[in-house]
C-alpha positions in Angstrom: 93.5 67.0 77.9 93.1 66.3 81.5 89.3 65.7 82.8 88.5 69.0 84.7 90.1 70.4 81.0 87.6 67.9 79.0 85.0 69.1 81.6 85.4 72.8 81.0 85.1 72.1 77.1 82.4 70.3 77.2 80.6 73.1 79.7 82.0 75.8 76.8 80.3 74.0 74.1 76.9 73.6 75.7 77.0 77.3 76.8 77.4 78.0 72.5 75.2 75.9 71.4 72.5 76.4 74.1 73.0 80.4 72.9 72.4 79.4 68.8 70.0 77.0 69.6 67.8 80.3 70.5 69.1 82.3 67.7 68.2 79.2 65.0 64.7 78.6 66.9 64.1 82.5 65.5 65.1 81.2 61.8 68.5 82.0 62.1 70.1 80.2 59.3 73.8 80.5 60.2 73.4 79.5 63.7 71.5 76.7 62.8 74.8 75.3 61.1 76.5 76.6 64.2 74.4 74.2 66.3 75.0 71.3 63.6 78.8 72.0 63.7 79.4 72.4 67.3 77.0 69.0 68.0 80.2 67.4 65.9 82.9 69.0 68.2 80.4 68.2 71.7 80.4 64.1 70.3 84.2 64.2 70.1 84.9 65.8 73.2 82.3 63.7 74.9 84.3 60.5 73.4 87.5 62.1 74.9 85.2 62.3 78.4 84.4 58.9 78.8 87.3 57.5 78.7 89.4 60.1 80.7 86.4 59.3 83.5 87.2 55.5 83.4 90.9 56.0 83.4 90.1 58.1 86.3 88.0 55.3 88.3 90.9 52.8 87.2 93.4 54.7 89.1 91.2 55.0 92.0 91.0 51.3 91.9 87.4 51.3 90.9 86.3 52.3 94.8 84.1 55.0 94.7 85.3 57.8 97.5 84.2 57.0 101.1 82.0 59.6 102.5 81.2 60.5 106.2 78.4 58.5 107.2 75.8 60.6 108.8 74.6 59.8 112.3 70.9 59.8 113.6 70.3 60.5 116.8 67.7 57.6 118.5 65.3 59.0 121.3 65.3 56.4 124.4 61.8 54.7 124.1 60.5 53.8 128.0 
């Protein structure tokens, strides 16, 4: 699995649990489990994410990417 992949997955699984995590606050027995099962799945994947992210930051050579610095314009003080 590549990161943006992992990233998508783990986006997926938030979006199902967030949705029983509703239903199960209503006393929704089944999605209750549903929430218990996919917490199981989100831990793995979240495993899988850390270290796809630090192999990423490896292969950058641990710099982080340079952004534009932003310039201020100074008044002339007389």
């Amino acid at each position: 699995m590549g990161l943006k992949e992992t990233m998508n997955t783990m986006r997926k699984l938030l979006a199902e649990i967030n949705v029983d995590l509703e239903k199960a606050a209503g006393g929704n027995r089944a999605a209750s489990q549903r929430v218990r099962v996919h917490t199981i799945h989100l831990e793995k994947v979240a495993k899988i994410y850390r270290k796809e992210s630090v192999a990423s930051e490896r292969k950058s050579d641990g710099k982080p990417k340079k952004t534009a610095v932003k310039k201020v314009a100074v008044k002339n003080r007389k």
